[in-house]
One Martini backbone bead per residue (centre of mass of N, CA, C, O) as a GRO file, in nm:
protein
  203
    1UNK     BB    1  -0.224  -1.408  -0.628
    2UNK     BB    2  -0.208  -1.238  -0.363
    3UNK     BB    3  -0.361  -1.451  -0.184
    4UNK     BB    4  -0.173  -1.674  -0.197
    5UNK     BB    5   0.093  -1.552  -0.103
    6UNK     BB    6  -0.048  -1.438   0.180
    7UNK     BB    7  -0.111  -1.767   0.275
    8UNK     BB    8   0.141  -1.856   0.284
    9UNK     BB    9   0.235  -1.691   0.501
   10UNK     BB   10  -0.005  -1.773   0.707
   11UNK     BB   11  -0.074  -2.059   0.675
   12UNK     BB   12  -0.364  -1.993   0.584
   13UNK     BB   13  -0.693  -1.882   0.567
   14UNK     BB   14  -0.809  -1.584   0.495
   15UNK     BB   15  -1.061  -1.394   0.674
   16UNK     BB   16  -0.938  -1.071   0.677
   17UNK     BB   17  -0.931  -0.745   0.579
   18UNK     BB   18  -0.759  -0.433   0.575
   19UNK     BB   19  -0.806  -0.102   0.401
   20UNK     BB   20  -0.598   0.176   0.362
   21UNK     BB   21  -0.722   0.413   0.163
   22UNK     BB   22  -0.964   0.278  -0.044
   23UNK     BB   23  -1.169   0.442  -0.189
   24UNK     BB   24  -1.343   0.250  -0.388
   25UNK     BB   25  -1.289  -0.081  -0.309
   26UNK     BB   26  -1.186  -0.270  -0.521
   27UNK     BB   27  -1.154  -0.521  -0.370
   28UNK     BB   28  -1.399  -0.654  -0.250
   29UNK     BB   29  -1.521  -0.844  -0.443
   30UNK     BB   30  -1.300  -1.025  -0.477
   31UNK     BB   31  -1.276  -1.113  -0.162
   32UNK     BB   32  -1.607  -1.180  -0.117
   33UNK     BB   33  -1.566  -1.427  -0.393
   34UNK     BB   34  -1.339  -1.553  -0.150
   35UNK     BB   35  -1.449  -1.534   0.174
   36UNK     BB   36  -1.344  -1.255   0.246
   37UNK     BB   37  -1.312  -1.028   0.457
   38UNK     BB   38  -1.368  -0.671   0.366
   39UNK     BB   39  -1.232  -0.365   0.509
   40UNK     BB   40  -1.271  -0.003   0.473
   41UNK     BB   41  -1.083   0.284   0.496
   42UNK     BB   42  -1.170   0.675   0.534
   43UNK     BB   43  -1.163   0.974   0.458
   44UNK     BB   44  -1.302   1.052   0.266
   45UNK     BB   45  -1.624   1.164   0.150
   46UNK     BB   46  -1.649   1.068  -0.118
   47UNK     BB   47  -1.596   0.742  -0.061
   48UNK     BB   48  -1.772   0.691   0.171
   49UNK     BB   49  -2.027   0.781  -0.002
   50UNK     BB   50  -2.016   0.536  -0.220
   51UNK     BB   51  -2.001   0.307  -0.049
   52UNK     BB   52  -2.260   0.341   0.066
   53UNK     BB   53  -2.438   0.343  -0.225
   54UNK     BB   54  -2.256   0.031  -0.274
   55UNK     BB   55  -2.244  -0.145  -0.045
   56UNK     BB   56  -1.904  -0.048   0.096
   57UNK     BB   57  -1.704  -0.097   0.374
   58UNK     BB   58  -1.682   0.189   0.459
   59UNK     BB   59  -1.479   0.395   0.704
   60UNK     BB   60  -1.522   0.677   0.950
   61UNK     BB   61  -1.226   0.639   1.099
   62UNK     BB   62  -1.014   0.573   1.331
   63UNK     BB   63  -0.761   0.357   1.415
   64UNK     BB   64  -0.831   0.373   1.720
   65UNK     BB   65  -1.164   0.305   1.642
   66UNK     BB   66  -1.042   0.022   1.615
   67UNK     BB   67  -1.133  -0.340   1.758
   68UNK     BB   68  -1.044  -0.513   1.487
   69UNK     BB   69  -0.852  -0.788   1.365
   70UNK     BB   70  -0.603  -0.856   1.149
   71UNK     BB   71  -0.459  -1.041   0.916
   72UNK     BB   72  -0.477  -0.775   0.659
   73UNK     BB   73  -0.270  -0.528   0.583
   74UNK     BB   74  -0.346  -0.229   0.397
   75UNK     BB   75  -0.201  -0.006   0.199
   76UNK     BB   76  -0.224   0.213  -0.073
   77UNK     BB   77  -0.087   0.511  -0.097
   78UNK     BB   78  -0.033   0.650   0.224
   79UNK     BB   79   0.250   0.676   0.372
   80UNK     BB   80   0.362   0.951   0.201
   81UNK     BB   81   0.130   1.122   0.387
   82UNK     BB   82   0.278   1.060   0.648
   83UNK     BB   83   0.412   1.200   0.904
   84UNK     BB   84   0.380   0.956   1.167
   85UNK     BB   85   0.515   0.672   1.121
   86UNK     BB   86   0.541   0.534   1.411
   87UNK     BB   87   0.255   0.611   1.475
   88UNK     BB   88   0.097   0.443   1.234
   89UNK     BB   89   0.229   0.183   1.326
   90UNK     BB   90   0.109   0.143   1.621
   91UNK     BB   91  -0.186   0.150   1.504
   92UNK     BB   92  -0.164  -0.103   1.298
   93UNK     BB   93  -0.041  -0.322   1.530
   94UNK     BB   94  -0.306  -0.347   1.703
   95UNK     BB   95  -0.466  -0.471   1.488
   96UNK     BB   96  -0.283  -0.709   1.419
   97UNK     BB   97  -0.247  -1.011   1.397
   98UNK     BB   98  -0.087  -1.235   1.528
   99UNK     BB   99   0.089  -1.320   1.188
  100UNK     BB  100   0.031  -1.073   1.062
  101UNK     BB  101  -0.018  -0.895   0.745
  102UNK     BB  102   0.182  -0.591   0.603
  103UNK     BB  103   0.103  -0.404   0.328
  104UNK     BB  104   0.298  -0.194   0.135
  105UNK     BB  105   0.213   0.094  -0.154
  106UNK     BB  106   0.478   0.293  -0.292
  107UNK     BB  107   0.689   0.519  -0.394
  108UNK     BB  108   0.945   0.540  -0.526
  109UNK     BB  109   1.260   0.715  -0.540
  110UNK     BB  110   1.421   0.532  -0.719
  111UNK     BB  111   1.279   0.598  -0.976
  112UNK     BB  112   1.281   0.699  -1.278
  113UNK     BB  113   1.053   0.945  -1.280
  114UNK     BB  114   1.187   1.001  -0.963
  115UNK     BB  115   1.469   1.122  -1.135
  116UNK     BB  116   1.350   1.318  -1.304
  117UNK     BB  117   1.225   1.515  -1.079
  118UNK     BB  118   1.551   1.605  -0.963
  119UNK     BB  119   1.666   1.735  -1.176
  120UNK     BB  120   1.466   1.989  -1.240
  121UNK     BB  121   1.222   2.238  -1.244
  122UNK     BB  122   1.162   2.231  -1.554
  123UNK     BB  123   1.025   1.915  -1.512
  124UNK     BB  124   1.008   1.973  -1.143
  125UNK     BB  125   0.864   2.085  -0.871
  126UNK     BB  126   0.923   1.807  -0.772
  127UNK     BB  127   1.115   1.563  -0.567
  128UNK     BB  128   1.031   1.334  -0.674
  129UNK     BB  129   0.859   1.197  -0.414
  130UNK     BB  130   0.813   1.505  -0.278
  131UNK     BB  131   0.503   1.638  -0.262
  132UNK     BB  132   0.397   1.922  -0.135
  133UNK     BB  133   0.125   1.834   0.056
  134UNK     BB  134   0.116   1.540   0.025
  135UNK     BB  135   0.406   1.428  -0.003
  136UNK     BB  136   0.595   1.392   0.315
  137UNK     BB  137   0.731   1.130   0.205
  138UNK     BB  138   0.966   0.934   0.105
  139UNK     BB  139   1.076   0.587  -0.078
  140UNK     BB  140   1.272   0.290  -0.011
  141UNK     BB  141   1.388   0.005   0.043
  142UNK     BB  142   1.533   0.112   0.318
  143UNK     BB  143   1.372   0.262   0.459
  144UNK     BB  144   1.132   0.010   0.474
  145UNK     BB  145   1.323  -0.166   0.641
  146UNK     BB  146   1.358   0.031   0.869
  147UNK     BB  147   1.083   0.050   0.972
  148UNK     BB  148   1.061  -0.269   1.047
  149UNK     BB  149   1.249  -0.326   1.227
  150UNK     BB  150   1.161  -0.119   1.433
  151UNK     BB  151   0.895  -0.296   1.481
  152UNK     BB  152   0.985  -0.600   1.492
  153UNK     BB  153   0.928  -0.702   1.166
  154UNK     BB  154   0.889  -0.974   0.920
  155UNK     BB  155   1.054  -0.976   0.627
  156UNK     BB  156   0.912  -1.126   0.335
  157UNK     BB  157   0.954  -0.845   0.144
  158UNK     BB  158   1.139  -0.627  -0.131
  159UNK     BB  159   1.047  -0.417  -0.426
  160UNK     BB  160   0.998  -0.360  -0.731
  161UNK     BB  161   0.765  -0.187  -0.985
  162UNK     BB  162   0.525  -0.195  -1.226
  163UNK     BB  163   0.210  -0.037  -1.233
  164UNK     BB  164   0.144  -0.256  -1.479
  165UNK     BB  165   0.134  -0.510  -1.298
  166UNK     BB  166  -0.040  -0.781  -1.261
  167UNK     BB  167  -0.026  -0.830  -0.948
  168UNK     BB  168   0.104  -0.516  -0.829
  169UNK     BB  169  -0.094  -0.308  -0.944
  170UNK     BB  170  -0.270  -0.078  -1.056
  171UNK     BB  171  -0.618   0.009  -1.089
  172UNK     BB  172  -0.574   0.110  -1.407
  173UNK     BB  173  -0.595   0.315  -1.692
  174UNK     BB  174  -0.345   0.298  -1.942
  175UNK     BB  175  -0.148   0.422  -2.168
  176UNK     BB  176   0.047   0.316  -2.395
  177UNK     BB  177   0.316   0.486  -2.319
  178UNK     BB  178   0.288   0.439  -1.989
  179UNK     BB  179   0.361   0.136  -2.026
  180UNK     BB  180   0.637   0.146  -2.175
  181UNK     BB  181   0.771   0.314  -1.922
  182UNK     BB  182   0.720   0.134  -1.732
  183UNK     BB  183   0.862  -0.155  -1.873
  184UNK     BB  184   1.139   0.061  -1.904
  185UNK     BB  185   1.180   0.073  -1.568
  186UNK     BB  186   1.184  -0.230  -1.473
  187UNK     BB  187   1.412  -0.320  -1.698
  188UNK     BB  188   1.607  -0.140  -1.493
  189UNK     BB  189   1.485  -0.132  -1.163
  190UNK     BB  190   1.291   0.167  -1.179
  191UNK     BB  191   1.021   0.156  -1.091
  192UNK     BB  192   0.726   0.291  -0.927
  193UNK     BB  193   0.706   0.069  -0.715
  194UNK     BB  194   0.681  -0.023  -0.364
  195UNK     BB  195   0.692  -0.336  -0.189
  196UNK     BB  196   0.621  -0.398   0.146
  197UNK     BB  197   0.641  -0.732   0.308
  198UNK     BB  198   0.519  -0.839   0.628
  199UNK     BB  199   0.547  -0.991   0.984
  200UNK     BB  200   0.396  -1.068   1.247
  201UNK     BB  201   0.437  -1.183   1.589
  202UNK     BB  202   0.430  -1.415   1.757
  203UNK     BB  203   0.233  -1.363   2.073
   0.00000   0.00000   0.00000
């Protein structure tokens, strides 16, 4: 559902994707399956490794020394890593194909979840999804419209949802009362999901 989404907009079969931040590479198998070419970015030595033994093509690079440009560039929980986000757009729409996709899936900062943990430290020593030294930054809607509009990319979506969403949630396997809690986030608009996705201009 996610690769019709992504080819709606670039207008064509995608060739490439960048998943930058992709950890054990779950994606690989399905896009490999459907005839396109899946490169994943990590620091993580763990995930390198595991790469490298499952024959998962898996990079252990600096985005400034790839050379290859993507259809569609994603990172799934990366952004709110990142110290400096101007810095982090520059190199990434380096490599992004003119008309080429990126999307980002990161914590909503206005979800349920992240409401309840900005009441009290006795609930949570996180301020919503604050959380240093991993989480260096949130973000909102408003936030994530802001980052695209400064780098000049045309925005084609902005929404929340919940992790367990069929289409863009996240691929882990949640208890049943986690699911009930996502289900009764999504309903009330309070996801704990953000997807920003954007489109660069022809060049």
């Amino acid at each position: 559902k996610r690769i019709v989404y992504f080819e709606k907009i670039l207008g064509r079969k995608c060739q490439n994707i960048l998943d930058i931040g992709c950890g054990p590479g779950v994606f690989y198998k399905p896009y490999k399956n459907l005839s396109i070419s899946w490169t994943g970015v990590e620091v993580s030595p763990f995930w390198i490794e595991f790469g490298k033994k499952n024959k998962i093509p898996i990079l252990e690079k600096n985005l400034n020394e790839i050379k290859e440009k993507f259809d569609i560039i994603t990172a799934h929980q990366v952004l709110e890593h990142v110290e400096n986000p101007m810095k982090f757009m520059n190199q990434v729409l380096r490599i992004l194909k003119p008309g080429g996709i990126l999307y980002f899936e990161i914590p909503n900062h206005f979800s349920l979840s992240s409401s309840l943990r900005k009441i009290s430290p006795i609930l949570s020593y996180d301020y919503g999804f604050i959380q240093p030294p991993m989480h260096m930054r949130a973000y909102s809607s408003y936030t994530i419209k802001k980052l695209f509009k400064k780098n000049q990319l045309i925005i084609k979506d902005i929404f929340t949802c919940s992790n367990n969403d069929l289409t863009w949630g996240q691929v882990r396997k949640y208890s049943f009362f986690q699911k009930l809690f996502f289900n009764i986030s999504a309903l009330l608009g309070k996801g704990s999901l953000l997807i920003g996705i954007a489109k660069k201009n022809n060049e």
